[in-house]
ZASERO-645338 format. One record per residue: residue in one letter; y, x, z of N, C-alpha, C in turn. Coordinates in Angstrom, 2 decimals, padded with zeros to 5 digits. Example, Ala and Ser with C-alpha at 12.3 -4.5 7.8 and 13.67 -1.06 7.14 Angstrom:
BEGIN
SITE; rest; n_py; n_px; n_pz; ca_py; ca_px; ca_pz; c_py; c_px; c_pz
SITE; a; -005.69; 013.19; 007.80; -004.50; 012.30; 007.80; -003.30; 013.20; 007.80
SITE; s; -002.25; 012.85; 007.08; -001.06; 013.67; 007.14; 000.03; 012.90; 007.87
//
This chain:
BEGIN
SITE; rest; n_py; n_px; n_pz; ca_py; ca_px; ca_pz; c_py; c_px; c_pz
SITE; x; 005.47; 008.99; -008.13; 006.31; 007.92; -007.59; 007.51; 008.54; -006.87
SITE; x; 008.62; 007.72; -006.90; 009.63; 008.37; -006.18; 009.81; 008.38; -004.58
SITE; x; 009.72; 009.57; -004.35; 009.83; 009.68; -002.71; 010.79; 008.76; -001.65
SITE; x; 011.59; 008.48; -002.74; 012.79; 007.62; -001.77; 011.98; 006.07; -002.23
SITE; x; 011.54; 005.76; -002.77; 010.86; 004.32; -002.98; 009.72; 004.41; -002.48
SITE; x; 008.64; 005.70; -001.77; 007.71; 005.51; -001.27; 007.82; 005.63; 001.00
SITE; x; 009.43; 005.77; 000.74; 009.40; 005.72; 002.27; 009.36; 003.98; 002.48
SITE; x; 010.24; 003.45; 001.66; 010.01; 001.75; 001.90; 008.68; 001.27; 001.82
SITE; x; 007.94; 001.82; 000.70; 006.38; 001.68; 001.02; 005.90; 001.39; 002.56
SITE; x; 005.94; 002.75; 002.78; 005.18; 002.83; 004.18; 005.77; 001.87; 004.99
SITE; x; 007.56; 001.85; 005.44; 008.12; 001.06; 006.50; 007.57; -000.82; 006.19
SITE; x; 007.25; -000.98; 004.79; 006.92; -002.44; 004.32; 004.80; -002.28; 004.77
SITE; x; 004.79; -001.29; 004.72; 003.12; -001.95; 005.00; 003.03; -001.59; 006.14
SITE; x; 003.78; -001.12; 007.05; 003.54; -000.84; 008.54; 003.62; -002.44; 009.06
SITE; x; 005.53; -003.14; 008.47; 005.69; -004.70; 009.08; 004.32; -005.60; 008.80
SITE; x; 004.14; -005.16; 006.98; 002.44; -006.29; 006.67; 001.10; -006.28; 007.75
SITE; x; 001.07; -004.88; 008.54; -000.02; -004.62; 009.04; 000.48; -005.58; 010.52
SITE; x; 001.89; -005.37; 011.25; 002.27; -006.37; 012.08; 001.94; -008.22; 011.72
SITE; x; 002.32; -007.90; 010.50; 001.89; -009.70; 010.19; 000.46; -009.83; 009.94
SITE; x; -000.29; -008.71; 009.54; -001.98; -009.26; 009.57; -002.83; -009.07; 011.18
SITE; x; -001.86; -008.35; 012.14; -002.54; -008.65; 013.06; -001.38; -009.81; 014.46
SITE; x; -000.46; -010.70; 013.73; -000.16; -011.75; 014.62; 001.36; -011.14; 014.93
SITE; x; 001.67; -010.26; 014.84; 003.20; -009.65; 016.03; 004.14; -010.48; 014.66
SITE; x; 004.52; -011.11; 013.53; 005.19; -010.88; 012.69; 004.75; -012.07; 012.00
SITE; x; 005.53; -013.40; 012.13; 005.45; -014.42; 010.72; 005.11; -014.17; 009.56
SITE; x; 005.03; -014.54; 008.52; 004.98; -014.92; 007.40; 006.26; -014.90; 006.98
SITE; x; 007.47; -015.51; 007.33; 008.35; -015.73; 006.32; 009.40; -014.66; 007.36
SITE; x; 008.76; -014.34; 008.16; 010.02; -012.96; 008.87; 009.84; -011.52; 008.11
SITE; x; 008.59; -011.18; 007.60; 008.28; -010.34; 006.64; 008.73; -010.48; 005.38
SITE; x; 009.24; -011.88; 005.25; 008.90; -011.64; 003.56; 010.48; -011.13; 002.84
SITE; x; 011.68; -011.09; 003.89; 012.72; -010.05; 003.11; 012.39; -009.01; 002.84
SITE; x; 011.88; -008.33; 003.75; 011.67; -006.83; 003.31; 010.46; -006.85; 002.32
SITE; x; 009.95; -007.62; 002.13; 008.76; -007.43; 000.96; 009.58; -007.78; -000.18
SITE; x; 010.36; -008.63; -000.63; 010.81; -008.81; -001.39; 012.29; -008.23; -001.77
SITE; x; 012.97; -007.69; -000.70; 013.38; -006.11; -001.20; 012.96; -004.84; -001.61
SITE; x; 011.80; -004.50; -001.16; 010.84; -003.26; -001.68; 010.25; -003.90; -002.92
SITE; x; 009.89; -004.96; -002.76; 009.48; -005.81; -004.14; 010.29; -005.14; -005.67
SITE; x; 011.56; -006.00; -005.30; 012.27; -005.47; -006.42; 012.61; -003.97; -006.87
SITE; x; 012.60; -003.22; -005.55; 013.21; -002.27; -005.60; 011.86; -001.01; -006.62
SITE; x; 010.68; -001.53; -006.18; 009.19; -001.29; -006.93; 009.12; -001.80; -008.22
SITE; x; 009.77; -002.85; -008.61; 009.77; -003.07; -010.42; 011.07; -002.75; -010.68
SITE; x; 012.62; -002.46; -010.46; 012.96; -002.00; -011.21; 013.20; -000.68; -011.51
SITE; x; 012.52; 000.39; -010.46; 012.62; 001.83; -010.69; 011.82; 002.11; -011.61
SITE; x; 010.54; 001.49; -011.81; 009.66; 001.89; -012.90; 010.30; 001.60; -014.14
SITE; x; 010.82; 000.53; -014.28; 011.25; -000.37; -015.69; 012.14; 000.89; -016.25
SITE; x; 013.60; 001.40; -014.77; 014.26; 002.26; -016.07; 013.62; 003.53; -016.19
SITE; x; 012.58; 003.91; -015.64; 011.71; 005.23; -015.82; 011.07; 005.33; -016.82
SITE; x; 010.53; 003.66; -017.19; 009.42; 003.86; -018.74; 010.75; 004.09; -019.67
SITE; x; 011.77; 003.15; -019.49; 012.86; 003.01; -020.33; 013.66; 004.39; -020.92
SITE; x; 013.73; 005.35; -019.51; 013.77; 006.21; -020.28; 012.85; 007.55; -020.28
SITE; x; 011.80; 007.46; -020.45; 010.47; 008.47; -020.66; 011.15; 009.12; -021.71
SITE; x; 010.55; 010.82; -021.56; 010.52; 011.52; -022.41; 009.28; 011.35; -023.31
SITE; x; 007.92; 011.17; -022.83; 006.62; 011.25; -023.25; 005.65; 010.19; -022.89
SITE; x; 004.77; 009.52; -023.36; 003.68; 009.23; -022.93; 003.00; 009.42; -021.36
SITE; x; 003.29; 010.90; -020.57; 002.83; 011.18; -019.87; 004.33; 010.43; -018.49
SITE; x; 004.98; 010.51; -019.10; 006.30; 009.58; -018.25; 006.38; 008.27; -017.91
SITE; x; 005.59; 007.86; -019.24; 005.49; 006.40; -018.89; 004.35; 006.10; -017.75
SITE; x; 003.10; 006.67; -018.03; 002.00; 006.62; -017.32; 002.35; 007.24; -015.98
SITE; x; 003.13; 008.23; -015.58; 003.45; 008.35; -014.04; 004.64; 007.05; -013.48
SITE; x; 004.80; 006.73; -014.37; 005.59; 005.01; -013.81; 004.83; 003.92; -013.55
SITE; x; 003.94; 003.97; -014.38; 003.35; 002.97; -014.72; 002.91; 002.51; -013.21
SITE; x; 002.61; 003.22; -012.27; 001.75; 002.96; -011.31; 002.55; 001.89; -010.14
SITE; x; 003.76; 002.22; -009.84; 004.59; 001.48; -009.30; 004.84; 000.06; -009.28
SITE; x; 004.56; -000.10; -010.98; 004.59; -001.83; -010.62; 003.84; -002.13; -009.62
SITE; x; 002.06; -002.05; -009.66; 001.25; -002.26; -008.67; 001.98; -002.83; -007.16
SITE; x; 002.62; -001.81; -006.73; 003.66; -002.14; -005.05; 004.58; -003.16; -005.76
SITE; x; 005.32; -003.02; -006.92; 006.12; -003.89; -006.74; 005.71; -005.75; -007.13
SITE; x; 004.76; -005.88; -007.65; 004.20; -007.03; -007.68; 003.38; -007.13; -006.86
SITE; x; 002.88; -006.30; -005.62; 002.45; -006.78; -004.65; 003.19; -007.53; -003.95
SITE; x; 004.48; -006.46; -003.13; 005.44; -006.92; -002.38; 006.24; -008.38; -002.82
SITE; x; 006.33; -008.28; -004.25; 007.05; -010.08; -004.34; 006.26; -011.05; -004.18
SITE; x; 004.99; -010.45; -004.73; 003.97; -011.63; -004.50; 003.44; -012.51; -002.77
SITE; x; 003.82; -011.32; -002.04; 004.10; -011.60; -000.44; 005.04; -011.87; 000.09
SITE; x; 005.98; -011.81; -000.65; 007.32; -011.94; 000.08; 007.68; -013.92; -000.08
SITE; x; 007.43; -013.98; -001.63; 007.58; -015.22; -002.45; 006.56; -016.14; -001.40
SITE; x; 005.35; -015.61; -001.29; 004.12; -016.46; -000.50; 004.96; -016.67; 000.84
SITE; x; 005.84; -015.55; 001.57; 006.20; -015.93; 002.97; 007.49; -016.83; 002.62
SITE; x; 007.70; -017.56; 002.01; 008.97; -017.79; 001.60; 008.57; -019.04; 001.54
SITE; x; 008.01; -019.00; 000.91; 007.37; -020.54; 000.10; 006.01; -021.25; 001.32
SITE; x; 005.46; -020.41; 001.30; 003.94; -020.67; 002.17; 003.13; -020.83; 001.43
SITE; x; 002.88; -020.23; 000.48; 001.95; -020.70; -000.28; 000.63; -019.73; -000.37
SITE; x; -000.26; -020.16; -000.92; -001.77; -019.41; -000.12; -001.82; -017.93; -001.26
SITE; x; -002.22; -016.92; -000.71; -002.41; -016.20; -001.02; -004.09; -015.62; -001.39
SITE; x; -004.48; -016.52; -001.89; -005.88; -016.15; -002.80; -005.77; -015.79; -003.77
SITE; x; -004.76; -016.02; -004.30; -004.95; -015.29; -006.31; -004.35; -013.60; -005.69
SITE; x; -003.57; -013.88; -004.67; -003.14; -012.44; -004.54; -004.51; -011.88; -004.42
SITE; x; -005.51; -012.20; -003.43; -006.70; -011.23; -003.47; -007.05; -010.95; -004.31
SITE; x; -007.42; -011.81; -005.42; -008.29; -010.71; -006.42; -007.29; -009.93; -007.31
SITE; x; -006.46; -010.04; -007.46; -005.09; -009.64; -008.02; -005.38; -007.90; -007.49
SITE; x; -005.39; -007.89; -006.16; -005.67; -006.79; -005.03; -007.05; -006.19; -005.37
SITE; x; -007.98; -006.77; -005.79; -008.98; -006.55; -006.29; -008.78; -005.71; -007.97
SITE; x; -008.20; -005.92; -008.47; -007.90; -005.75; -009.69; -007.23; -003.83; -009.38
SITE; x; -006.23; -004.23; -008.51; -005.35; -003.31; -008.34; -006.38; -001.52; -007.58
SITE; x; -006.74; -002.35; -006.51; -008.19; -001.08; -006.61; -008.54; -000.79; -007.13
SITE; x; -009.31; -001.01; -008.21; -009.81; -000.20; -009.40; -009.03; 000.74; -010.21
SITE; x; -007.90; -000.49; -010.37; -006.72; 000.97; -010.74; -006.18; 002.28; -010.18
SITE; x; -006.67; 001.95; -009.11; -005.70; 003.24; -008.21; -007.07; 004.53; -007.89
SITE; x; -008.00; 004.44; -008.78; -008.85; 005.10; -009.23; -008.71; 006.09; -010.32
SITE; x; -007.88; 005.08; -011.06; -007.37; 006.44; -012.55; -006.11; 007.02; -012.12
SITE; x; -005.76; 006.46; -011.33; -003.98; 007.10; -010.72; -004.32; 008.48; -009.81
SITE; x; -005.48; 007.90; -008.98; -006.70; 009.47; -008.40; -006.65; 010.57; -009.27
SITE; x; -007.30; 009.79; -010.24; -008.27; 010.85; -011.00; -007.09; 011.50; -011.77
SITE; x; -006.06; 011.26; -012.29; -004.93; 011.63; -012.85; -004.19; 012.87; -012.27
SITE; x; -004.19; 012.47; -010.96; -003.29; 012.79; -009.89; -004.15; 014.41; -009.72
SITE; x; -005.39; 014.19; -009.36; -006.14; 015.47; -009.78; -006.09; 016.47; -010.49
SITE; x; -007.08; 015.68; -011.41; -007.59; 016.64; -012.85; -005.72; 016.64; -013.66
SITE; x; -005.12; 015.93; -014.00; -003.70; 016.66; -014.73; -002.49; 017.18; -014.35
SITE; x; -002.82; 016.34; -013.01; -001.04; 016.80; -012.32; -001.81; 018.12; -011.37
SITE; x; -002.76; 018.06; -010.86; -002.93; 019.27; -009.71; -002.85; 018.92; -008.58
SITE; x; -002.58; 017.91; -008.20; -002.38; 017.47; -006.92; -003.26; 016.68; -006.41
SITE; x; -004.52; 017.46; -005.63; -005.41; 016.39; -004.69; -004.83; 015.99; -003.73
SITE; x; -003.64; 016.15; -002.74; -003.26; 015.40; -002.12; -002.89; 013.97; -002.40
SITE; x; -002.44; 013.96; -003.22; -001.39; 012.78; -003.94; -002.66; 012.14; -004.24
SITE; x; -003.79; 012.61; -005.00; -005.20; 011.53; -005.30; -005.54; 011.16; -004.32
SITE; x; -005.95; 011.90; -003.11; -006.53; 010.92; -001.98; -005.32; 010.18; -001.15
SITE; x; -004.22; 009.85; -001.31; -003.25; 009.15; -000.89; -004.00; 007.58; -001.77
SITE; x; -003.89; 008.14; -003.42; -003.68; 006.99; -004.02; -005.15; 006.34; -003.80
SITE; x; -006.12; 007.22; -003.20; -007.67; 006.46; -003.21; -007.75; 005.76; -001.67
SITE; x; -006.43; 006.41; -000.83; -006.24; 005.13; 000.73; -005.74; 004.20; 000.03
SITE; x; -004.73; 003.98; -000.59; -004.37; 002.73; -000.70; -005.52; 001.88; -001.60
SITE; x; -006.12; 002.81; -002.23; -007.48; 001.55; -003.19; -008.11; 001.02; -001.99
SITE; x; -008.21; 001.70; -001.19; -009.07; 001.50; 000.23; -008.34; -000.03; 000.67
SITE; x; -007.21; 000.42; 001.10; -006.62; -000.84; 001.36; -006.25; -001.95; 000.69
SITE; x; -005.73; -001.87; -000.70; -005.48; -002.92; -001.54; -007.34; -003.36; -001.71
SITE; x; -008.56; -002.81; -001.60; -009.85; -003.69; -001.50; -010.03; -004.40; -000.33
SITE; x; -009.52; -004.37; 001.19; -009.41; -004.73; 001.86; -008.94; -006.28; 002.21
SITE; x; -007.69; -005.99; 001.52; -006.68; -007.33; 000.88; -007.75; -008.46; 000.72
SITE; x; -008.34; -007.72; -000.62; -009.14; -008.44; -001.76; -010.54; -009.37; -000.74
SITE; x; -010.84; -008.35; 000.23; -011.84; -009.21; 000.46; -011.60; -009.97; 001.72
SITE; x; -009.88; -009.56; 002.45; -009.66; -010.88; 003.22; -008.90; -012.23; 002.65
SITE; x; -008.44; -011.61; 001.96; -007.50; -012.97; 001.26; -007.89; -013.76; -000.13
SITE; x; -009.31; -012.62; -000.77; -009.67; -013.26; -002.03; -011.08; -014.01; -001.52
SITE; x; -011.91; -013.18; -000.53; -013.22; -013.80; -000.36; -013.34; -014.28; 000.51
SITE; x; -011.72; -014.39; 001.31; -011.71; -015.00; 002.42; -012.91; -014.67; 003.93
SITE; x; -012.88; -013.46; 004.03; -013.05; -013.30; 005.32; -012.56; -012.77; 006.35
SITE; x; -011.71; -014.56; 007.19; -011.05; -013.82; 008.42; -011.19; -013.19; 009.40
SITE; x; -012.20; -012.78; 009.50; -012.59; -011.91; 010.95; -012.12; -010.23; 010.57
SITE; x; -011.88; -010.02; 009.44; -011.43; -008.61; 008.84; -010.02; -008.82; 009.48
SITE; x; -009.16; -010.06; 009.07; -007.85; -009.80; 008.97; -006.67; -009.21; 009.96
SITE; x; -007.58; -008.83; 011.51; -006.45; -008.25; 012.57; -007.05; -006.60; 012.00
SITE; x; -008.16; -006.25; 012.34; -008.61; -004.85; 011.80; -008.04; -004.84; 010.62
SITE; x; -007.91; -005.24; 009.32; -006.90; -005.29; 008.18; -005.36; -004.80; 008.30
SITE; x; -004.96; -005.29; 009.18; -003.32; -005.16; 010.03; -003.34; -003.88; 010.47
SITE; x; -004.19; -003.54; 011.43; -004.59; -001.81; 011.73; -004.56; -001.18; 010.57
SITE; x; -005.51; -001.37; 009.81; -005.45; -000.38; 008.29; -004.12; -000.40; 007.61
SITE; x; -003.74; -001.12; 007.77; -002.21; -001.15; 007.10; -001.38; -000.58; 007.39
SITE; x; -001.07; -000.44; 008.69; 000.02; -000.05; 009.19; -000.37; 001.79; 009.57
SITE; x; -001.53; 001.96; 009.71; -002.12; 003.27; 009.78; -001.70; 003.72; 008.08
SITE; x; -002.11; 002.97; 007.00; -001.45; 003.60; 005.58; -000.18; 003.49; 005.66
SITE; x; 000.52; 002.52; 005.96; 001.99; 002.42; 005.84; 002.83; 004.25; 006.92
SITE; x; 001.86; 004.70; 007.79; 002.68; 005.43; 008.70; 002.57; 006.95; 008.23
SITE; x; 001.21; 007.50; 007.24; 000.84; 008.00; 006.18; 001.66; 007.99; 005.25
SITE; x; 001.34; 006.91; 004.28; 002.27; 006.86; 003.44; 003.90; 007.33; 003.63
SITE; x; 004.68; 006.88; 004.65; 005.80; 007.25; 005.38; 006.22; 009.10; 005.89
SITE; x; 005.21; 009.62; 005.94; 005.21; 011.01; 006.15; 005.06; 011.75; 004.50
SITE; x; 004.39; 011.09; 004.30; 003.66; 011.97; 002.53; 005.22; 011.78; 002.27
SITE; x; 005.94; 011.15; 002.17; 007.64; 010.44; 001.30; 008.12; 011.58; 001.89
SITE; x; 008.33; 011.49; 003.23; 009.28; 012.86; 003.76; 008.85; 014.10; 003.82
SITE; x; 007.93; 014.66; 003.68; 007.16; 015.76; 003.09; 007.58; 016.04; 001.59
SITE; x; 007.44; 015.20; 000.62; 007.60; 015.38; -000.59; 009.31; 015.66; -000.71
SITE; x; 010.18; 014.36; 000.07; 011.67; 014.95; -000.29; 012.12; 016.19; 000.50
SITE; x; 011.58; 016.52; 001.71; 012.08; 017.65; 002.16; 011.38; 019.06; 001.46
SITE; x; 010.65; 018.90; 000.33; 009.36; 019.94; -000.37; 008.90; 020.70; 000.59
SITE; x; 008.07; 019.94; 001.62; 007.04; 020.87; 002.49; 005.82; 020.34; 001.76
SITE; x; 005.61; 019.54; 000.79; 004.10; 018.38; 000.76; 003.45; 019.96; -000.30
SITE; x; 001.88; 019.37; 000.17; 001.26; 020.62; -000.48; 000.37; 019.53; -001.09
SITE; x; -000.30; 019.86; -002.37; -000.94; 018.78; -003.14; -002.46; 019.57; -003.06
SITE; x; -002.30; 020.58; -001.89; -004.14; 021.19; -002.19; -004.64; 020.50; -001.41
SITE; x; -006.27; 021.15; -001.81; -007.37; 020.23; -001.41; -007.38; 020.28; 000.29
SITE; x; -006.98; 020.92; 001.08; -006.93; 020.65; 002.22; -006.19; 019.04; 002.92
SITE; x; -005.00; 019.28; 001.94; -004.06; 018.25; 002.32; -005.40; 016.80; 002.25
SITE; x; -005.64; 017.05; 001.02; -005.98; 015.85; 000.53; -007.52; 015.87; 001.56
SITE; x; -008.35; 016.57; 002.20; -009.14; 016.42; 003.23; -008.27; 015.86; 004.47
SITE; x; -007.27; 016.00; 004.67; -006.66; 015.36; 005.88; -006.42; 014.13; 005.86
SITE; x; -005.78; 013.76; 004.63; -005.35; 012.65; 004.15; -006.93; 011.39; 004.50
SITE; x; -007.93; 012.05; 003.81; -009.55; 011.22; 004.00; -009.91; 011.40; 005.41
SITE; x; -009.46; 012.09; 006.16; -010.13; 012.35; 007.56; -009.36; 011.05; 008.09
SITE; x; -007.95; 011.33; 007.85; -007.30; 009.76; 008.60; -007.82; 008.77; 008.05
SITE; x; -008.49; 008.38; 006.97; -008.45; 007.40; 005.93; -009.85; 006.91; 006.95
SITE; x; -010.65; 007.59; 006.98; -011.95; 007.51; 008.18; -012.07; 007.19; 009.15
SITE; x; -010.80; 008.04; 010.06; -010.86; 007.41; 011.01; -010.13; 005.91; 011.21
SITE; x; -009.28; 006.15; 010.69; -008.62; 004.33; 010.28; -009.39; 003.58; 010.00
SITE; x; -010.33; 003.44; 009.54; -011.30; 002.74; 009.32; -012.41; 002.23; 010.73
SITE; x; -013.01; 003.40; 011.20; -013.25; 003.31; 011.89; -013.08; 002.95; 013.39
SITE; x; -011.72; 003.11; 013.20; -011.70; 002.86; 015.11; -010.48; 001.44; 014.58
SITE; x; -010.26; 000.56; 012.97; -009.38; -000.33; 013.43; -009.71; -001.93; 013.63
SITE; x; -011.27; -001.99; 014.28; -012.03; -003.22; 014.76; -011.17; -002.74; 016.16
SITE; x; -012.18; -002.27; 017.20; -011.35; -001.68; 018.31; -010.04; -002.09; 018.26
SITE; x; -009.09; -001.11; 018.05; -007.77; -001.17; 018.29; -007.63; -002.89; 018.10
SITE; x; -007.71; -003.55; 016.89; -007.42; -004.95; 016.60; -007.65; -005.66; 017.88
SITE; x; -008.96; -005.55; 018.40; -009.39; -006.09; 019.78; -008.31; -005.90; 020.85
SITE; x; -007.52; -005.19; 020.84; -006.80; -004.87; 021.81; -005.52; -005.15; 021.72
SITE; x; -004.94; -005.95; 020.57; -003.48; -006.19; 020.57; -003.79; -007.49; 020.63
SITE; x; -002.97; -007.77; 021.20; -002.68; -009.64; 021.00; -001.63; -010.28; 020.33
SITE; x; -002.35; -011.36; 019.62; -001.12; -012.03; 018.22; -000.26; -012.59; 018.68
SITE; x; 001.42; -012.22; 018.73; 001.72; -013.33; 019.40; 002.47; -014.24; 018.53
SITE; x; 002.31; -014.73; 017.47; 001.87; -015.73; 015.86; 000.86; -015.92; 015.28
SITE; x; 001.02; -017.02; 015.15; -000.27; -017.52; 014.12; 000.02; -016.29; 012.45
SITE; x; -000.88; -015.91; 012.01; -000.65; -015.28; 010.94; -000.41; -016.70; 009.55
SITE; x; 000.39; -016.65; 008.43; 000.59; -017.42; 007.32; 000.04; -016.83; 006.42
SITE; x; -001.27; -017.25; 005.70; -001.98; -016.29; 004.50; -002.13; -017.64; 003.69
//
């Protein structure tokens, strides 16, 4: 993915993680989702467009994923409209970001970049099971996880354009150590911020 399209990543799921835990409307988020939106389908489009190989298209390929996330949230904060098909949609999208892992591994060499792409499966399942199976008591701890990947994600981008990012297995143990502890301590933290909005899902 391109480093300059994965710093908007992070700065867009840091604001989502503000709107899943209350600091941030619904429709005050949804420009920047729907600028990273677009900006996520049309880098891929001219990348497949112009692939050298098979293996060009498939390192594009992955991008739509963000970019039909982000419109699909942006459009929902816009409109108001419920975001349940997005869950399993999000559901869908986890599974994928399993072969983007395993890819990222075993052909490119880079376990860092796999356990990046196995936080965000982490989080796009998250999605899935607050907004598809509907359980809100996840959704401020959800906001924590987000914005903990979004601030991740945001470093991996500037690492990669300044070429300090290392794709060995250490990296990619750091990458899961945060992924852990994010997990773990973002009931807690959630407990401790206060919404000051109703969240729009």
């Amino acid at each position: 993915m391109s480093s300059v399209g994965l710093i908007y990543v992070g700065v867009v799921l840091v604001i989502n993680g503000l709107l899943l835990l209350g600091r941030v409307t619904a429709q005050e988020a949804a420009p920047l989702n729907v600028f990273v939106g677009v900006i996520q389908v049309a880098i891929p489009t001219y990348l497949i467009a112009t692939a050298p190989d098979p293996a060009g298209i498939f390192a594009a390929s992955g991008i739509y994923l963000f970019g039909f996330t982000y419109l699909w949230v942006g459009i929902a904060g816009f409109t108001g409209q419920s975001l349940r098909g997005f869950g399993w949609y999000c559901l869908l999208v986890a599974l994928c970001t399993t072969v983007y892992a395993g890819e990222s591994v075993v052909r490119a060499g880079d376990a860092g970049f796999g356990a990046v792409w196995l936080l965000w499966g982490v989080l796009w399942f998250l999605f899935f099971v607050v907004l598809g199976l509907g359980h809100e008591s996840l959704t401020r701890p959800t906001g924590v996880f987000t914005a903990v990947t979004g601030v991740v994600t945001a470093i991996v981008a500037f690492l990669s354009l300044t070429e300090v990012w290392s794709g060995d297995w250490v990296t990619a143990g750091l990458v899961a150590v945060v992924g852990v502890i994010g997990l773990a301590v973002m009931g807690p933290v959630a407990a401790r911020i206060d919404p000051a909005t109703e969240v729009v899902a």
